[in-house]
DRENMI-934881 format. One record per atom (N, C-alpha, C, O): residue number from 1; x, y, z. Coordinates in nm, 4 decimals, padded with zeros to 6 digits. Example, Ala and Ser with C-alpha at 12.3 -4.5 7.8 and 13.67 -1.06 7.14 Angstrom:
BEGIN
REC   num          X          Y          Z
REC     1    01.3190   -00.5690    00.7800
REC     1    01.2300   -00.4500    00.7800
REC     1    01.3200   -00.3300    00.7800
REC     1    01.4236   -00.3319    00.8465
REC     2    01.2850   -00.2250    00.7080
REC     2    01.3670   -00.1060    00.7140
REC     2    01.2900    00.0030    00.7870
REC     2    01.3409    00.1138    00.8039
END
This chain:
BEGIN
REC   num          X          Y          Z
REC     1    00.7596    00.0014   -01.5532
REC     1    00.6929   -00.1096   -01.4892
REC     1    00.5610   -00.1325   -01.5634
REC     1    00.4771   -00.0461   -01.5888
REC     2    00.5550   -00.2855   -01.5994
REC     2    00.3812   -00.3037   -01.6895
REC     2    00.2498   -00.2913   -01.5492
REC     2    00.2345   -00.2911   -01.4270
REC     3    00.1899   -00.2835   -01.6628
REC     3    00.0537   -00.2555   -01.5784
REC     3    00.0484   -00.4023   -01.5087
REC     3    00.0027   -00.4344   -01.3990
REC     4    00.1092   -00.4786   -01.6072
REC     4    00.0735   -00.6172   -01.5090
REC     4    00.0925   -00.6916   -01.4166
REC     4    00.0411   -00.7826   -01.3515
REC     5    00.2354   -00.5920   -01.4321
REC     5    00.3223   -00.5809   -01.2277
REC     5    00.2627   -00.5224   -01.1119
REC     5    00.2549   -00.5613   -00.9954
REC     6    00.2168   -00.4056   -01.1791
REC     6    00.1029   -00.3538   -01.0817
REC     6    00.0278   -00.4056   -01.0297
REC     6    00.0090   -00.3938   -00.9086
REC     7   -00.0395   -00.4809   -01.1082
REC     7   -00.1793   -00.5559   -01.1021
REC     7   -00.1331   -00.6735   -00.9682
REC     7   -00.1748   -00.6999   -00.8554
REC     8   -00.0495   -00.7094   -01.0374
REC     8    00.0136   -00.8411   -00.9451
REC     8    00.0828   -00.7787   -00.8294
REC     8    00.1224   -00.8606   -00.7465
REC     9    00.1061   -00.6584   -00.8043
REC     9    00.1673   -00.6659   -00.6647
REC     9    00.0422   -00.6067   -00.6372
REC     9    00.0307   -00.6456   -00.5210
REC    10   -00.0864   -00.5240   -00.6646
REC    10   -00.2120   -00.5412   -00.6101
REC    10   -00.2306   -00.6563   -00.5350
REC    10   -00.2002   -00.6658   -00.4161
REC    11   -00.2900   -00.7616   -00.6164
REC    11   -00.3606   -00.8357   -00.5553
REC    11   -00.2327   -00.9355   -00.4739
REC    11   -00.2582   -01.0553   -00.4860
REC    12   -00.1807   -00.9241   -00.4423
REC    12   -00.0339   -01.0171   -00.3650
REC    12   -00.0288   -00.9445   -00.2256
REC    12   -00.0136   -00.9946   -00.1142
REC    13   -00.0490   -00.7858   -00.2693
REC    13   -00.0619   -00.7034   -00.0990
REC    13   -00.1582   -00.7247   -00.0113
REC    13   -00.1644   -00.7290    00.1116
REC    14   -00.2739   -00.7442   -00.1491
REC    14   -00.4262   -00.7308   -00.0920
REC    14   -00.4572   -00.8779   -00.0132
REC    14   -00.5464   -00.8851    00.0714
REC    15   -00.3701   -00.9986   -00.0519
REC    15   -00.3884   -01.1255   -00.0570
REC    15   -00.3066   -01.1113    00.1010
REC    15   -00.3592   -01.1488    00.2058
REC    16   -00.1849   -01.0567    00.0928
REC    16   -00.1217   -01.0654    00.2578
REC    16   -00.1560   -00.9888    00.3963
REC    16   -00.1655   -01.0247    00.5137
REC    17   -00.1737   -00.8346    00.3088
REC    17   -00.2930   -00.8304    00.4412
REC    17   -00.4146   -00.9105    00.4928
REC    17   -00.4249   -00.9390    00.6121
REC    18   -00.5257   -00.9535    00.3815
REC    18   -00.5857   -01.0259    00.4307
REC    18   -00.5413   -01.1525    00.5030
REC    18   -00.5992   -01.1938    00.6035
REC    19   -00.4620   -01.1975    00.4612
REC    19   -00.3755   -01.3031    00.5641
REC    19   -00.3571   -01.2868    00.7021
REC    19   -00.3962   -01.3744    00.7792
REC    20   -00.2803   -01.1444    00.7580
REC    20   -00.2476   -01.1049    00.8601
REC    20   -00.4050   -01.0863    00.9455
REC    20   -00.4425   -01.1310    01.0539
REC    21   -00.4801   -00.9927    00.8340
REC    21   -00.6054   -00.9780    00.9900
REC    21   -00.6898   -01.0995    01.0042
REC    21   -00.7672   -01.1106    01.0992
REC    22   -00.6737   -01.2184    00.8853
REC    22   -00.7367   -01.3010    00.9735
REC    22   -00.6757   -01.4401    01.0098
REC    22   -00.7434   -01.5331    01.0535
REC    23   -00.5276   -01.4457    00.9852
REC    23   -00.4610   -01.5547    01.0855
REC    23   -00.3975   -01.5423    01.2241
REC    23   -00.3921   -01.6171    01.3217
REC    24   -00.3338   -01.3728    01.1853
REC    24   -00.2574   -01.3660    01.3097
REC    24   -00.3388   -01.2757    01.4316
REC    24   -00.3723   -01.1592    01.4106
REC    25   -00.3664   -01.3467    01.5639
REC    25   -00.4429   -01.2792    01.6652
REC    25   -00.3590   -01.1277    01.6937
REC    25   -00.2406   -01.1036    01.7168
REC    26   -00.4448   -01.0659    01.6841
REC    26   -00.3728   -00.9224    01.7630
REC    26   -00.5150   -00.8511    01.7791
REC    26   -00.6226   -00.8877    01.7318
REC    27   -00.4852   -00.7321    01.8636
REC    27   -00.5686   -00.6428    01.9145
REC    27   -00.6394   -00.5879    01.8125
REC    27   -00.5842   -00.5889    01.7025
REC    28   -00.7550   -00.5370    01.8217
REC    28   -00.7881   -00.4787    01.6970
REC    28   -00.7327   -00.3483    01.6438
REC    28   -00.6977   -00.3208    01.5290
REC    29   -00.7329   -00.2731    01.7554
REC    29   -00.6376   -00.1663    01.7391
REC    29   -00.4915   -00.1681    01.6620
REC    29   -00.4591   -00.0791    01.5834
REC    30   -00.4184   -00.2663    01.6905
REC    30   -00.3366   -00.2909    01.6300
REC    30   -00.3447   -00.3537    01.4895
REC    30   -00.2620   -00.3283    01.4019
REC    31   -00.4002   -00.3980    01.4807
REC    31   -00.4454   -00.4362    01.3240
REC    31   -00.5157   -00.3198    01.2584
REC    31   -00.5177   -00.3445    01.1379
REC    32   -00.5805   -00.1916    01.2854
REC    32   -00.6334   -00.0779    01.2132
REC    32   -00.4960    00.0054    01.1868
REC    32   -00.4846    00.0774    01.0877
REC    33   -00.4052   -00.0083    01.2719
REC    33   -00.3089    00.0717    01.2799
REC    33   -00.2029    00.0128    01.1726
REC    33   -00.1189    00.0790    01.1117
REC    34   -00.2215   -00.1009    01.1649
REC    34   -00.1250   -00.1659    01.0196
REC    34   -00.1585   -00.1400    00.9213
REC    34   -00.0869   -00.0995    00.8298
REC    35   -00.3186   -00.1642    00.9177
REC    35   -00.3567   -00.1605    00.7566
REC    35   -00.3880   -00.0306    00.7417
REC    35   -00.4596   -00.0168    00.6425
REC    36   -00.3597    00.0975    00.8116
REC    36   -00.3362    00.2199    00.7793
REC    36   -00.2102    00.2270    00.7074
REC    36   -00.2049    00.2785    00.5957
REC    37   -00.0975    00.1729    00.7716
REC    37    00.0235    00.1811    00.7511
REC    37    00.0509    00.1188    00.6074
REC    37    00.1060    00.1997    00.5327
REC    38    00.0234   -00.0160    00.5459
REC    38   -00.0157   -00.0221    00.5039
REC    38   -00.0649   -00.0001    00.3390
REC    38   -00.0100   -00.0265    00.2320
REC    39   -00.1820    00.0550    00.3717
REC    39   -00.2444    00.1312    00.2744
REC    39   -00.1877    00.2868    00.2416
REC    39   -00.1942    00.3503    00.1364
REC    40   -00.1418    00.3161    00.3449
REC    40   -00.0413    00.4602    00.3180
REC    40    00.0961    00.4053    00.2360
REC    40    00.1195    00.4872    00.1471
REC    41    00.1592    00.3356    00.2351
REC    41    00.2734    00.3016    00.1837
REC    41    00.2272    00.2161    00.0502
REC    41    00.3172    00.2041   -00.0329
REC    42    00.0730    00.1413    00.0093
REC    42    00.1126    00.1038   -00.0840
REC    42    00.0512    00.2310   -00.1996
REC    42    00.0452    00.2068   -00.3202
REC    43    00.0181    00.3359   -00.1540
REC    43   -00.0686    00.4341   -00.2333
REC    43    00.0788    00.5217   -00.2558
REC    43    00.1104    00.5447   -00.3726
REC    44    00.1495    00.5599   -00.1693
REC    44    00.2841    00.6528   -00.2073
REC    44    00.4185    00.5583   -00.2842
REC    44    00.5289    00.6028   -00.3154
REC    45    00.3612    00.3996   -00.3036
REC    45    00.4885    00.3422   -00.3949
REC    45    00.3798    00.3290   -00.5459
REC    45    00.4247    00.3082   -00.6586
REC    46    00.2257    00.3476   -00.5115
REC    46    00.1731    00.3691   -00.6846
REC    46    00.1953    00.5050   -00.7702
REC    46    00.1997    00.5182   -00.8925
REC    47    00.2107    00.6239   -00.6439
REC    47    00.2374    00.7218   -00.6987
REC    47    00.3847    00.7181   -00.7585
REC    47    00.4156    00.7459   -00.8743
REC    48    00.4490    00.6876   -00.6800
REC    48    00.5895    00.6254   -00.7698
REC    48    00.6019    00.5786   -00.8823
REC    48    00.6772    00.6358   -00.9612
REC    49    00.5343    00.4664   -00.9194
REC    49    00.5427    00.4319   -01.0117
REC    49    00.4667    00.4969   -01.1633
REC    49    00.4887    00.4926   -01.2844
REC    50    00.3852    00.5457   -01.0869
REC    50    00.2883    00.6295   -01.2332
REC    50    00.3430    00.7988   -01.2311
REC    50    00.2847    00.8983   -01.2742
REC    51    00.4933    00.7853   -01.1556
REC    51    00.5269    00.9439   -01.1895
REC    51    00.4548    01.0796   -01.0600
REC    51    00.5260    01.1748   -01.0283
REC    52    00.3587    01.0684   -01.0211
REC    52    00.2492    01.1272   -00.9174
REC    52    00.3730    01.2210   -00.8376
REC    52    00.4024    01.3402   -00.8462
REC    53    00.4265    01.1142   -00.7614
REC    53    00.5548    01.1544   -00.6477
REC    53    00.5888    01.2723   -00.6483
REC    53    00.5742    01.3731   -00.5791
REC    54    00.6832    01.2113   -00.8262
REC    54    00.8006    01.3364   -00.7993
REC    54    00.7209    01.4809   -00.8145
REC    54    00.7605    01.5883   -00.7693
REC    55    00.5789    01.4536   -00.9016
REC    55    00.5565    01.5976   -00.9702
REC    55    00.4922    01.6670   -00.8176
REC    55    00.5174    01.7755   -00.7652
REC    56    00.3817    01.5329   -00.7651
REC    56    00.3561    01.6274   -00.5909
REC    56    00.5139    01.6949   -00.5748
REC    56    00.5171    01.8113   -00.6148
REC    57    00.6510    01.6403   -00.5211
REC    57    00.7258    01.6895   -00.4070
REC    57    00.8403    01.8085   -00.4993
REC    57    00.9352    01.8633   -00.4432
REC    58    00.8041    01.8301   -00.6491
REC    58    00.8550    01.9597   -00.6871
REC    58    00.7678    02.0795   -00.6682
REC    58    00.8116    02.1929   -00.6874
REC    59    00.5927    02.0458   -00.6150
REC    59    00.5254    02.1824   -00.6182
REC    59    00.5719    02.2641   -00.4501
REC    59    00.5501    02.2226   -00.3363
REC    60    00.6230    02.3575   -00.4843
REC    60    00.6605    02.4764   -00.3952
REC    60    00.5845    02.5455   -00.3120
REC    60    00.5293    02.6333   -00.3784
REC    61    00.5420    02.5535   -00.1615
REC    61    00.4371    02.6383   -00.1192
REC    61    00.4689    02.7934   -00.0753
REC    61    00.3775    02.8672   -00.0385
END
């Protein structure tokens, strides 16, 4: 994947969350609880892509 896919699904995520917290009414709570969600899922599909993943879920405790 180019860096420039990256780049572009950056700012496309960053562009739709901001969409969501400020078109669609919801609780605030519920909106901290998305963009946790979120931000957790788009940080474990970058580790994906730059390799991170697999080497975290082969270390053994």
């Amino acid at each position: 994947m180019s860096l420039f896919t990256v780049l572009l699904v950056v700012i496309l995520a960053g562009f739709v969350l901001w969409l969501v917290n400020n078109m669609i009414p919801m609780d605030r709570k519920i909106k901290k609880i998305l963009n946790i969600v979120v931000v957790v899922a788009f940080i474990l599909w970058l580790m994906k892509v730059f390799g991170l993943f697999s080497y975290l879920m082969s270390i053994h405790v």
